[in-house]
Biotite code that builds the C-alpha atoms (Angstrom):
import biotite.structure as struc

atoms = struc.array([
    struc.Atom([-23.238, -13.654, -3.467], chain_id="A", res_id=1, res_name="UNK", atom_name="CA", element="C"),
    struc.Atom([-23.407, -12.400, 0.327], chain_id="A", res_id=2, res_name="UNK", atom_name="CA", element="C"),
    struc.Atom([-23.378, -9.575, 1.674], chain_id="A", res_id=3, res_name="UNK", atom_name="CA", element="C"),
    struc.Atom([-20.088, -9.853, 3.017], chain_id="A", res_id=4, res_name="UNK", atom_name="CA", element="C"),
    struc.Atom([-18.215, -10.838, -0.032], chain_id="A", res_id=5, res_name="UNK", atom_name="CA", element="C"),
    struc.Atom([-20.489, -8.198, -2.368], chain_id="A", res_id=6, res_name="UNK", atom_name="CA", element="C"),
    struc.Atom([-20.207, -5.217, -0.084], chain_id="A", res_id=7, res_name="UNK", atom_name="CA", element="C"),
    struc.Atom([-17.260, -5.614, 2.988], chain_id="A", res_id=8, res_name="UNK", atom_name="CA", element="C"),
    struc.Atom([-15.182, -7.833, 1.609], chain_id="A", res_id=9, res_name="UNK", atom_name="CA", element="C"),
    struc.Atom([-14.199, -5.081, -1.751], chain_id="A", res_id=10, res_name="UNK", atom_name="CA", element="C"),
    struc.Atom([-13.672, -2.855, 0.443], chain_id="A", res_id=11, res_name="UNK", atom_name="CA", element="C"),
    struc.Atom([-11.369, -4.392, 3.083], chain_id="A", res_id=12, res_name="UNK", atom_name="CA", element="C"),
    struc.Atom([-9.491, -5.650, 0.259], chain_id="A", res_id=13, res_name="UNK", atom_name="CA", element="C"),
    struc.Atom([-9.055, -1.922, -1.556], chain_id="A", res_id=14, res_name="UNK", atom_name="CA", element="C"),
    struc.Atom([-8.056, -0.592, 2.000], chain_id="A", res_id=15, res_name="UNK", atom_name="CA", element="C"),
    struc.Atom([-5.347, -3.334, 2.711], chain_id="A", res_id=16, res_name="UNK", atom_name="CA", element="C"),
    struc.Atom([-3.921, -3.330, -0.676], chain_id="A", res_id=17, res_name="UNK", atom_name="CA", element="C"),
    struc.Atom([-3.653, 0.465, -0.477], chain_id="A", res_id=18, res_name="UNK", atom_name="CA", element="C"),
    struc.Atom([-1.609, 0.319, 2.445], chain_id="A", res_id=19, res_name="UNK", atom_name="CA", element="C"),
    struc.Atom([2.015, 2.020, 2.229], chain_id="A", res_id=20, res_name="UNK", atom_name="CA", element="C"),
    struc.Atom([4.250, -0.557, 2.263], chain_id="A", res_id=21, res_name="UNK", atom_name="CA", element="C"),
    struc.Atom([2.176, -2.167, -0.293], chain_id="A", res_id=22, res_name="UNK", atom_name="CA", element="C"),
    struc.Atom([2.360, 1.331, -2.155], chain_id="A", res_id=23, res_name="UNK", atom_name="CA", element="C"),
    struc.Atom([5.525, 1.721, -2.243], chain_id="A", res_id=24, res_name="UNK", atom_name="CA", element="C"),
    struc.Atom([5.736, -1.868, -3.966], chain_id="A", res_id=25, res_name="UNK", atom_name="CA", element="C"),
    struc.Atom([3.636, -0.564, -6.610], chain_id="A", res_id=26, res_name="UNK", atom_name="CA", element="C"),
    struc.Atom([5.885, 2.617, -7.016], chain_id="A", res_id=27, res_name="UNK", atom_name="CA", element="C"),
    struc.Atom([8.726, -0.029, -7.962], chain_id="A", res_id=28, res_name="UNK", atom_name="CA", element="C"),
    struc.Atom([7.006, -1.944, -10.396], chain_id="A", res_id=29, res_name="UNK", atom_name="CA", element="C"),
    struc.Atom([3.636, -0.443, -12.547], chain_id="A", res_id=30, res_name="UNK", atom_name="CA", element="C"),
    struc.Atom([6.040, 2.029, -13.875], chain_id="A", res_id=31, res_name="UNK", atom_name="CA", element="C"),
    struc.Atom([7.959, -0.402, -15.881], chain_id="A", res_id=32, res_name="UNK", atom_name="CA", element="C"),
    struc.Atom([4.709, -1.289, -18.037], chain_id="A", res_id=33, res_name="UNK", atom_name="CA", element="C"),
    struc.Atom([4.772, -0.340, -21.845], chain_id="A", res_id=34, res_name="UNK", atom_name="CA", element="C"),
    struc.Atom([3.014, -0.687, -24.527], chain_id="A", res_id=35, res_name="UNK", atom_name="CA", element="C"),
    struc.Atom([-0.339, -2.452, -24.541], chain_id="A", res_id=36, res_name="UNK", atom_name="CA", element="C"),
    struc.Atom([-0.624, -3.510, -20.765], chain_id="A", res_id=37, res_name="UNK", atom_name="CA", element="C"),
    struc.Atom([-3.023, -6.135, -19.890], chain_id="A", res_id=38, res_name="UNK", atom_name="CA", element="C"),
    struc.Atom([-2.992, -6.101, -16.162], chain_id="A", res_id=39, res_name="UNK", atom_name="CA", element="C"),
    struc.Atom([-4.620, -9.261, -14.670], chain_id="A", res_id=40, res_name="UNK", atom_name="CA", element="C"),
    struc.Atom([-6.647, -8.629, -11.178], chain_id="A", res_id=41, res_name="UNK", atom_name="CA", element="C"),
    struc.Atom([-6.913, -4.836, -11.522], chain_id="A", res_id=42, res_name="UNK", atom_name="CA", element="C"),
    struc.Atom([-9.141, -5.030, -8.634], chain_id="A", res_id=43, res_name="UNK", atom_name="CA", element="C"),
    struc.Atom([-9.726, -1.388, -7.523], chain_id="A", res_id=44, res_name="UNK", atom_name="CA", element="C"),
    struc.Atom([-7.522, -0.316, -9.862], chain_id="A", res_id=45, res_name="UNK", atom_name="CA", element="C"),
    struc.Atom([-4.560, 0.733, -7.668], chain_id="A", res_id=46, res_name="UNK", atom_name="CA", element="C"),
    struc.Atom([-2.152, 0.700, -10.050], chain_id="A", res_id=47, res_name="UNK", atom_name="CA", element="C"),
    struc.Atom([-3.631, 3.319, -12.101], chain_id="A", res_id=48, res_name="UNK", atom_name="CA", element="C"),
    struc.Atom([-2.043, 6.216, -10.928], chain_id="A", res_id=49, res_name="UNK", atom_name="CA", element="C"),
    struc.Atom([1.512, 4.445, -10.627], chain_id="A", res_id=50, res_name="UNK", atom_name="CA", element="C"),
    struc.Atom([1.682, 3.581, -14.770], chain_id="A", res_id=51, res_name="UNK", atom_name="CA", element="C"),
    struc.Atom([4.257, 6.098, -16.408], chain_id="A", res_id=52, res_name="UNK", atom_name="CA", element="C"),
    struc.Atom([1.880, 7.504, -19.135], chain_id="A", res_id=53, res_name="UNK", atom_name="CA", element="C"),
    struc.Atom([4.794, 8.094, -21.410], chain_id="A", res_id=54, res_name="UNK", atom_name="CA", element="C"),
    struc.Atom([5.423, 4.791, -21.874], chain_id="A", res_id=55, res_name="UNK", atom_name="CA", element="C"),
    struc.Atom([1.605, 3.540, -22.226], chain_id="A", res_id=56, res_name="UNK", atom_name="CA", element="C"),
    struc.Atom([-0.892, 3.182, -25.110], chain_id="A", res_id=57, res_name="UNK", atom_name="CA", element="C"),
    struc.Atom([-3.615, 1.641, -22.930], chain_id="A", res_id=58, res_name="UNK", atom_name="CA", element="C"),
    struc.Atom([-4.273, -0.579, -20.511], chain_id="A", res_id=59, res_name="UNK", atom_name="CA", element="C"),
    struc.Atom([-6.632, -3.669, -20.314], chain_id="A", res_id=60, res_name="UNK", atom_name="CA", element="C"),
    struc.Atom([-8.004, -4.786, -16.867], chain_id="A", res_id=61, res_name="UNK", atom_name="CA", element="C"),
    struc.Atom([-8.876, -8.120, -16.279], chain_id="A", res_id=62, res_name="UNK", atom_name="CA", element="C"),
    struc.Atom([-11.309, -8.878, -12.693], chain_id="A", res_id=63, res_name="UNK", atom_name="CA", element="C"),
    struc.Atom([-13.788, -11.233, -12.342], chain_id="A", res_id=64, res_name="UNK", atom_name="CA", element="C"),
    struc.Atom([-15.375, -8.982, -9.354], chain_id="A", res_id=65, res_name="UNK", atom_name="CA", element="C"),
    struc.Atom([-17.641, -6.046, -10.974], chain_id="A", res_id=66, res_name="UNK", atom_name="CA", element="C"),
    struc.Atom([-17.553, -4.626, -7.043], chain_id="A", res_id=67, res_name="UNK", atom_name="CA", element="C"),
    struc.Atom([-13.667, -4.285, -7.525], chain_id="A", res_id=68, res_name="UNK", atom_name="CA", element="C"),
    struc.Atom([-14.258, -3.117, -11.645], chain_id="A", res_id=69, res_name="UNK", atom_name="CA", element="C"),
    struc.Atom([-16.648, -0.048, -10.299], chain_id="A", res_id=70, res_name="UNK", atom_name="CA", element="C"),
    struc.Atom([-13.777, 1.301, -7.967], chain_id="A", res_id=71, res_name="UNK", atom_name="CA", element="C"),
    struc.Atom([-11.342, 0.673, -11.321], chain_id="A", res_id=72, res_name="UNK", atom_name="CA", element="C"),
    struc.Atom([-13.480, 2.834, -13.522], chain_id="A", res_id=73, res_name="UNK", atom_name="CA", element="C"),
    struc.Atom([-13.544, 5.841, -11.096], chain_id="A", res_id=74, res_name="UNK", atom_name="CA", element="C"),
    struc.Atom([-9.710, 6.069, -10.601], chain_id="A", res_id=75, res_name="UNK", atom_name="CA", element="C"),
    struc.Atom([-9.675, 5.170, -14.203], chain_id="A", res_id=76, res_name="UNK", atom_name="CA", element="C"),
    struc.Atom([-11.424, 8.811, -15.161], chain_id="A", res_id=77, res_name="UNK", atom_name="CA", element="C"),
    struc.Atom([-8.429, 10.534, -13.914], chain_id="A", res_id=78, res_name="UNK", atom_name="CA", element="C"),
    struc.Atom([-5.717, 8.401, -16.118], chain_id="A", res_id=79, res_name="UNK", atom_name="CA", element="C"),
    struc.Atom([-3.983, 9.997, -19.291], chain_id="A", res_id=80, res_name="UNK", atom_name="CA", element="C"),
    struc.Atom([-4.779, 6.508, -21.103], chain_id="A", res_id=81, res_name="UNK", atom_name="CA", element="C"),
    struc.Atom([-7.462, 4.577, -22.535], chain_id="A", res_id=82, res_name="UNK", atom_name="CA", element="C"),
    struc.Atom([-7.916, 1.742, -19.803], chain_id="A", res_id=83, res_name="UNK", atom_name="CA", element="C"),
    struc.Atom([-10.397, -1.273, -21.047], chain_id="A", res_id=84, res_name="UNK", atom_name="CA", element="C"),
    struc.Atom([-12.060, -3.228, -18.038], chain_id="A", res_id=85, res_name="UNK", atom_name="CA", element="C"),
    struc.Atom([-13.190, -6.916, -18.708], chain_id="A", res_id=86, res_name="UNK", atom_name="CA", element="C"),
    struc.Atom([-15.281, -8.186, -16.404], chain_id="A", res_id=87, res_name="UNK", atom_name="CA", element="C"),
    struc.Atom([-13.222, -11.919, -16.482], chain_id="A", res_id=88, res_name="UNK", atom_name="CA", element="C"),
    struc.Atom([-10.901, -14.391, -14.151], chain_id="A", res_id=89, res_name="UNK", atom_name="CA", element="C"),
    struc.Atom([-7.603, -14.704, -14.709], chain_id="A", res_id=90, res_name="UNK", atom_name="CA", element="C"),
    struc.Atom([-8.709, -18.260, -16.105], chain_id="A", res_id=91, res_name="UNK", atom_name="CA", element="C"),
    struc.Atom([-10.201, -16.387, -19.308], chain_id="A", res_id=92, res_name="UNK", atom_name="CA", element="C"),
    struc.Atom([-7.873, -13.674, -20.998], chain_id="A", res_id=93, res_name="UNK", atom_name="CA", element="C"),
    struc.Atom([-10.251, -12.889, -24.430], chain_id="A", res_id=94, res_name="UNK", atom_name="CA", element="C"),
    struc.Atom([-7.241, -11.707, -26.438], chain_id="A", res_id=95, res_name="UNK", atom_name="CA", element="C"),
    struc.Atom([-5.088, -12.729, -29.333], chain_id="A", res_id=96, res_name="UNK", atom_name="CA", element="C"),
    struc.Atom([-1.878, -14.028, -29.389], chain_id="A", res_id=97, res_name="UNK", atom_name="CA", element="C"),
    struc.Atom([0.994, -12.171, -29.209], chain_id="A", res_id=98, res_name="UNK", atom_name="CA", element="C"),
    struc.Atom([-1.402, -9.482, -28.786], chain_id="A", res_id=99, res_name="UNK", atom_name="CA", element="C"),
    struc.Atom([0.528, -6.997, -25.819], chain_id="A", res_id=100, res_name="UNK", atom_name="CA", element="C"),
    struc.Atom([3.486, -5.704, -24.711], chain_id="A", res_id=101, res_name="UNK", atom_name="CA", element="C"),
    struc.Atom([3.304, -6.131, -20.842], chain_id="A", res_id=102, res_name="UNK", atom_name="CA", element="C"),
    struc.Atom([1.606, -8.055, -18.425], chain_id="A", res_id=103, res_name="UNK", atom_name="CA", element="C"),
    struc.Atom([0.625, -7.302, -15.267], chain_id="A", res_id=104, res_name="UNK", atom_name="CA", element="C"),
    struc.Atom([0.000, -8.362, -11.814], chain_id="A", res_id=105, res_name="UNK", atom_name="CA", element="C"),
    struc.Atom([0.225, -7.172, -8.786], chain_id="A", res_id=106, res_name="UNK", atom_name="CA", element="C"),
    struc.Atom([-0.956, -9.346, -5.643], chain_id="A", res_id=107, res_name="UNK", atom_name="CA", element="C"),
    struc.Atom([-3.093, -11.291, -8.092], chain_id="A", res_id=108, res_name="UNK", atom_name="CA", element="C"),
    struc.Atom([-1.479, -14.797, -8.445], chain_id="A", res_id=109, res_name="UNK", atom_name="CA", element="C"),
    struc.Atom([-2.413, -15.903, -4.852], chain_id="A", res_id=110, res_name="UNK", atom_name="CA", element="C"),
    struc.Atom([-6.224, -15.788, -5.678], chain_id="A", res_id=111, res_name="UNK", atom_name="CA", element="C"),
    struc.Atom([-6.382, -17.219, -9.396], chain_id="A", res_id=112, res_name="UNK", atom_name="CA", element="C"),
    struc.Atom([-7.735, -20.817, -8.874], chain_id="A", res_id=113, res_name="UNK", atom_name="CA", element="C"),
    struc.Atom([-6.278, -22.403, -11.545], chain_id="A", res_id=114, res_name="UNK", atom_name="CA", element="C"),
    struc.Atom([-2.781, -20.557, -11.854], chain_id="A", res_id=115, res_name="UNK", atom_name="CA", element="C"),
    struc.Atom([-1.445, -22.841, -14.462], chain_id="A", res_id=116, res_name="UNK", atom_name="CA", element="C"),
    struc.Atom([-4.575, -22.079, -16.691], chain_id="A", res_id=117, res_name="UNK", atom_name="CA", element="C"),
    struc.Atom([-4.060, -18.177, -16.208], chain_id="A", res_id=118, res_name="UNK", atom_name="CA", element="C"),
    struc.Atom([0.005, -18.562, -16.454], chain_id="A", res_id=119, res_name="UNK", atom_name="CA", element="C"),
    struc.Atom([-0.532, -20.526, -20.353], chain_id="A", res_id=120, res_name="UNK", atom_name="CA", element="C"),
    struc.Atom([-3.197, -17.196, -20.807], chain_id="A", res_id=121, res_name="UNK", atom_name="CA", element="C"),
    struc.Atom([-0.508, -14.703, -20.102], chain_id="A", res_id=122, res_name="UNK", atom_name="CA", element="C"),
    struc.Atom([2.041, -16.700, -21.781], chain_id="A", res_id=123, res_name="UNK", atom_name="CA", element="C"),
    struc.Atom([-0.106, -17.250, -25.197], chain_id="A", res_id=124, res_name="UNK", atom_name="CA", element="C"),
    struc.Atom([-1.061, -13.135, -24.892], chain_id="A", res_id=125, res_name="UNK", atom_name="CA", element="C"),
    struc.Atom([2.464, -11.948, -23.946], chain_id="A", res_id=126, res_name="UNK", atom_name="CA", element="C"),
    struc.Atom([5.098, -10.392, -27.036], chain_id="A", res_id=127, res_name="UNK", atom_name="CA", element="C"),
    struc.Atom([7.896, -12.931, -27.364], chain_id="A", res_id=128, res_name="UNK", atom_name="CA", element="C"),
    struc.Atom([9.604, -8.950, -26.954], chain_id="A", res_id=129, res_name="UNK", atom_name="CA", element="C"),
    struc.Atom([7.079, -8.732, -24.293], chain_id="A", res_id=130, res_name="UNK", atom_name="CA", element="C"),
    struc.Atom([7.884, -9.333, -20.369], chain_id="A", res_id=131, res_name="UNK", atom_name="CA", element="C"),
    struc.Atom([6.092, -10.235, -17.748], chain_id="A", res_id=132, res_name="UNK", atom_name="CA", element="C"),
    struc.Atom([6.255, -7.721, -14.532], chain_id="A", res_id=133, res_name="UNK", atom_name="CA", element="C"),
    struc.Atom([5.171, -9.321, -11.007], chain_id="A", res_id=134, res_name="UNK", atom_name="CA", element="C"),
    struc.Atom([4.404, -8.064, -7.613], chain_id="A", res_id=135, res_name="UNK", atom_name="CA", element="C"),
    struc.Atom([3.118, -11.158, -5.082], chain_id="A", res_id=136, res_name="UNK", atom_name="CA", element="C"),
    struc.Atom([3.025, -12.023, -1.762], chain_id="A", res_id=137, res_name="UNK", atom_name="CA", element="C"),
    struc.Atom([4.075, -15.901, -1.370], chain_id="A", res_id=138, res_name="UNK", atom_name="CA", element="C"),
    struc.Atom([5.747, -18.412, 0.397], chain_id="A", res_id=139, res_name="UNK", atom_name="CA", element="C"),
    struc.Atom([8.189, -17.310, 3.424], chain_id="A", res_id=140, res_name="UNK", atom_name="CA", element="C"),
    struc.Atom([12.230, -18.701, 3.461], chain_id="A", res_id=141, res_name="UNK", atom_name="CA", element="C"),
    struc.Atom([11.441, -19.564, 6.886], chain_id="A", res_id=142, res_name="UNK", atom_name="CA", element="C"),
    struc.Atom([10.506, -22.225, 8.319], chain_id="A", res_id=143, res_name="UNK", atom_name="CA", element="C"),
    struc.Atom([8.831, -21.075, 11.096], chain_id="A", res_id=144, res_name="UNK", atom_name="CA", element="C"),
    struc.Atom([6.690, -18.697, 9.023], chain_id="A", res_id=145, res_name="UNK", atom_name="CA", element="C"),
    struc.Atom([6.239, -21.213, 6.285], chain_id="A", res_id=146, res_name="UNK", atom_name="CA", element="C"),
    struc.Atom([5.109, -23.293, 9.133], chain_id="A", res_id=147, res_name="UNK", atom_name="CA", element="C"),
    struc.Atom([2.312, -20.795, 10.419], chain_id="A", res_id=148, res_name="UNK", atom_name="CA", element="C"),
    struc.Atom([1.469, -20.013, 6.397], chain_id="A", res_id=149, res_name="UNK", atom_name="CA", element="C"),
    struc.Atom([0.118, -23.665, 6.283], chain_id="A", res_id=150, res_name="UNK", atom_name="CA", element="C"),
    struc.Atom([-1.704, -23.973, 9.130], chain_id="A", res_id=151, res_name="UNK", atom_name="CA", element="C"),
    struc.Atom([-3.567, -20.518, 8.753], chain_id="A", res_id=152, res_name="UNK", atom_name="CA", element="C"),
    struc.Atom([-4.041, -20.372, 4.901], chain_id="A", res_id=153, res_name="UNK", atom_name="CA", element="C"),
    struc.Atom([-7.637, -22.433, 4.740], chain_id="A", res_id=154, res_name="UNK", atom_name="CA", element="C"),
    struc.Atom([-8.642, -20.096, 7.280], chain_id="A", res_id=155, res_name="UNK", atom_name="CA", element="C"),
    struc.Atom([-7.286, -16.602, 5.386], chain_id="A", res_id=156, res_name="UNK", atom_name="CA", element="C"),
    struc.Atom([-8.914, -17.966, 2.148], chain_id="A", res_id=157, res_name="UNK", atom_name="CA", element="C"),
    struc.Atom([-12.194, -18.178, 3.035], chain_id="A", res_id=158, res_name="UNK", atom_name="CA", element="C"),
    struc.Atom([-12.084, -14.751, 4.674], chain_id="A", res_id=159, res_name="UNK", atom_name="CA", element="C"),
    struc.Atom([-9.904, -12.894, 2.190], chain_id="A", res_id=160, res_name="UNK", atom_name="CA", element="C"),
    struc.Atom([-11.501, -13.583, -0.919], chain_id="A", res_id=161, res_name="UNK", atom_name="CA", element="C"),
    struc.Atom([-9.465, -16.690, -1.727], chain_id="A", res_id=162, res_name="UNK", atom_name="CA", element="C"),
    struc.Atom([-6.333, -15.599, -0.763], chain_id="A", res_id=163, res_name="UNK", atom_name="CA", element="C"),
    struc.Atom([-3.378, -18.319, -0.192], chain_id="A", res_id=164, res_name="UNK", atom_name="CA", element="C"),
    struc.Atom([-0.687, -16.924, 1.741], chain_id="A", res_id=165, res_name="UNK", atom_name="CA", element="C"),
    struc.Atom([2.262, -19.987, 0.868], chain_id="A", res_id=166, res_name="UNK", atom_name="CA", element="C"),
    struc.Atom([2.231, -19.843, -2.678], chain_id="A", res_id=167, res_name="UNK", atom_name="CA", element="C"),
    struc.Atom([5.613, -20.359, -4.726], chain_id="A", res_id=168, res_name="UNK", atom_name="CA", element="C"),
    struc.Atom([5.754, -17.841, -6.821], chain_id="A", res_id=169, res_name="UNK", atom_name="CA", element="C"),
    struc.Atom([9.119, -18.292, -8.607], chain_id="A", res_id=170, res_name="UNK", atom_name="CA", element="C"),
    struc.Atom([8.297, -21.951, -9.180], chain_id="A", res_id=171, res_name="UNK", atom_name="CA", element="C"),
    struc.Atom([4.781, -20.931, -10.177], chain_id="A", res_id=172, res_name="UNK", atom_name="CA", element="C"),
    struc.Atom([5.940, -18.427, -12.683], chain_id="A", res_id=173, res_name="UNK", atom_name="CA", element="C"),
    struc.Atom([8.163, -21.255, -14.249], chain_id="A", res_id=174, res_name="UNK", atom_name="CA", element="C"),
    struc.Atom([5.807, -23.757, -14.314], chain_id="A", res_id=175, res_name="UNK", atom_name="CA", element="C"),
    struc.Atom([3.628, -21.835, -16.346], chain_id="A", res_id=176, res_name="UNK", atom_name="CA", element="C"),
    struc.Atom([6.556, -21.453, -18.536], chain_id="A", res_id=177, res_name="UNK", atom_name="CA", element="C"),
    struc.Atom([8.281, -18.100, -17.739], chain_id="A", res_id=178, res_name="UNK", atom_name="CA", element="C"),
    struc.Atom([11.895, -16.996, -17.333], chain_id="A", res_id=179, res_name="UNK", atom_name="CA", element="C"),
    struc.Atom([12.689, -14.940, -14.503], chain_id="A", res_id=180, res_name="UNK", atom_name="CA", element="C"),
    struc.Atom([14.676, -12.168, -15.694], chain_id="A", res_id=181, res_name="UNK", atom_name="CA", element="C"),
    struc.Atom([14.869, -10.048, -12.202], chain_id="A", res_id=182, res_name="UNK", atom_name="CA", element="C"),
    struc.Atom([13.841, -11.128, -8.660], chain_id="A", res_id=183, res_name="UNK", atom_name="CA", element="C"),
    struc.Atom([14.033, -9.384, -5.779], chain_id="A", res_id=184, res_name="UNK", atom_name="CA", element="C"),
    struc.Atom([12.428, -10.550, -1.979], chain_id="A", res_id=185, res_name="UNK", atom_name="CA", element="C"),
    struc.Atom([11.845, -8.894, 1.214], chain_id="A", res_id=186, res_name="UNK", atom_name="CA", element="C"),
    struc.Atom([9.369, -9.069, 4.452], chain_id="A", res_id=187, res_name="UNK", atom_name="CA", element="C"),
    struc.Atom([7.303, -5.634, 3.783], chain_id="A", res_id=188, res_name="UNK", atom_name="CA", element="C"),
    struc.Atom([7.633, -3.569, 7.005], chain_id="A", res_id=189, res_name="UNK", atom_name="CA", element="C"),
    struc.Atom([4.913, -2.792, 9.079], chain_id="A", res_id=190, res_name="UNK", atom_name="CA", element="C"),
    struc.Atom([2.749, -6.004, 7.751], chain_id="A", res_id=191, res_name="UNK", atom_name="CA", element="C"),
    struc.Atom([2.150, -9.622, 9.134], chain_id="A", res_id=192, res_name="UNK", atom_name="CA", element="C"),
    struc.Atom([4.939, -11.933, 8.479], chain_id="A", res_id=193, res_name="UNK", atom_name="CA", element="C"),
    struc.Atom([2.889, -14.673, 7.324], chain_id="A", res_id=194, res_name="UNK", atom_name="CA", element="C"),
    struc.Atom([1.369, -12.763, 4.922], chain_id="A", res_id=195, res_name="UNK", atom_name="CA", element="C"),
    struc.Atom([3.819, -9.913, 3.949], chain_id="A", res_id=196, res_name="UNK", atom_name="CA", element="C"),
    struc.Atom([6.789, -11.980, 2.202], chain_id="A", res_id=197, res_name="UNK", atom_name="CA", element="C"),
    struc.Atom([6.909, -10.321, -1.097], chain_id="A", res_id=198, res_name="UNK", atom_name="CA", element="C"),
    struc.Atom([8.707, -11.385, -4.407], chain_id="A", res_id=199, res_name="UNK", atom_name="CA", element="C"),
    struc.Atom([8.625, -8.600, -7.204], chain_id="A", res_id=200, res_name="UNK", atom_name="CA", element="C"),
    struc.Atom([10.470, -8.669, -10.755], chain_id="A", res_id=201, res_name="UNK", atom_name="CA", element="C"),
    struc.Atom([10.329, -9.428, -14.489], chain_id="A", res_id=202, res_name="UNK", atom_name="CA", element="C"),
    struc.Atom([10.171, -12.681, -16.470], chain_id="A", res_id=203, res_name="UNK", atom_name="CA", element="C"),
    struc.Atom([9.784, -13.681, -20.181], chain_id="A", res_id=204, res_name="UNK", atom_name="CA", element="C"),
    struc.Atom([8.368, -16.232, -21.980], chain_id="A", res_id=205, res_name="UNK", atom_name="CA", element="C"),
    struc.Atom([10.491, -19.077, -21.658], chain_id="A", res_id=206, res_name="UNK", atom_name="CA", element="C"),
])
C-alpha cells in the first residue's frame, strides 16, 4: 500500500465525508438504527455520534481499511454503546443469519467491488423484522450529469479510493433482493453535481 492511499487518501476521505451537507444526511438517517446495528463501511466512524443510544444495543463496524478502523475506535470511546470493529470488506460479513436488527450504510455502496456479493451478505444477516437503512450518492436523473458521471468515474475511482460516482442505487438495492420501503432524492447543496446526487431511505428483505 502507498503512501497516498495509507496516509492522504483516509484522511481526505474523513474530511469530505464530514462535510455539512453530508452531515446533515447523516442526522436524517443513523438515528433510525435499532437493535443490533451492523453498519457496513464505518470508515472513520462518522456515524457514531448520530446513532440514538436509546434505541441501540451495539453496533458492529465492518471496513476493510484499518487507517479508516483507527479513526472509528477513537470516536468510538465517546459512544454510550458497545461498538465491535471488524477489520473486513463488505464482500465478507462474519455473522449469522438472521443475526441483527439494522443494517447500515452510509456512502458505502459506491466502493464495494462486488455489490451483489455484499447485498446477498446483508440480506442473509438482516431480521426478516429487520430493515435495511441507506444513505448513497449514485446515479444523476439528468442526462447531462449522468453524461459527465461516465466520462469522469474511471478517473474519480482511482483517486477516491474506488469510488463510482453513476451507480444505481435503487436498482442495486433490488437486485440484491431488497424492497424499498422509503426513498427520498435530492442534489446536496454546496457539493459537485456529478458527485452529490443522493438517494437515502429504508428497504426490507424482499
Amino acid at each position: 500500500m502507498g503512501l497516498y492511499a495509507k496516509h492522504i487518501l483516509p484522511r481526505m476521505i474523513d474530511r469530505a465525508c464530514s462535510a455539512k451537507p453530508v452531515a446533515r444526511q447523516r442526522e436524517k438517517v443513523v438515528p433510525l438504527a435499532a437493535g443490533t446495528v451492523l453498519e457496513v463501511g464505518i470508515g472513520s466512524g462518522l456515524n457514531l455520534p448520530y446513532y440514538d443510544a436509546a434505541k441501540v444495543d451495539r453496533v458492529i463496524g465492518l471496513d476493510p481499511a484499518e487507517e479508516m478502523l483507527a479513526m472509528a475506535r477513537q470516536r468510538a470511546d465517546a459512544a454510550a454503546f458497545p461498538v465491535e470493529h471488524l477489520a473486513l470488506a463488505g464482500e465478507r460479513i462474519p455473522l449469522e443469519d438472521d443475526s441483527v436488527d439494522t443494517v447500515l450504510v452510509t456512502y458505502t455502496l459506491c466502493t464495494i467491488v462486488d455489490v451483489a456479493a455484499a447485498l446477498a451478505g446483508m440480506r442473509r444477516v438482516l431480521k426478516d423484522s429487520g430493515r435495511l437503512i441507506f444513505c448513497e450518492h449514485g446515479l444523476a436523473p439528468d442526462a447531462g450529469v449522468r453524461r459527465v458521471q461516465n466520462i469522469i468515474n474511471p478517473l474519480w475511482r482511482r483517486i477516491g479510493g474506488g469510488c463510482n460516482v453513476n451507480r444505481d442505487i435503487p436498482a442495486l438495492l433490488a437486485q440484491g433482493g431488497f424492497a424499498i420501503d422509503s426513498l427520498e432524492t435530492m442534489y446536496l447543496p454546496g457539493t459537485p453535481r456529478f458527485g452529490g446526487f443522493n438517494y437515502w431511505g429504508t428497504a426490507r428483505v424482499g
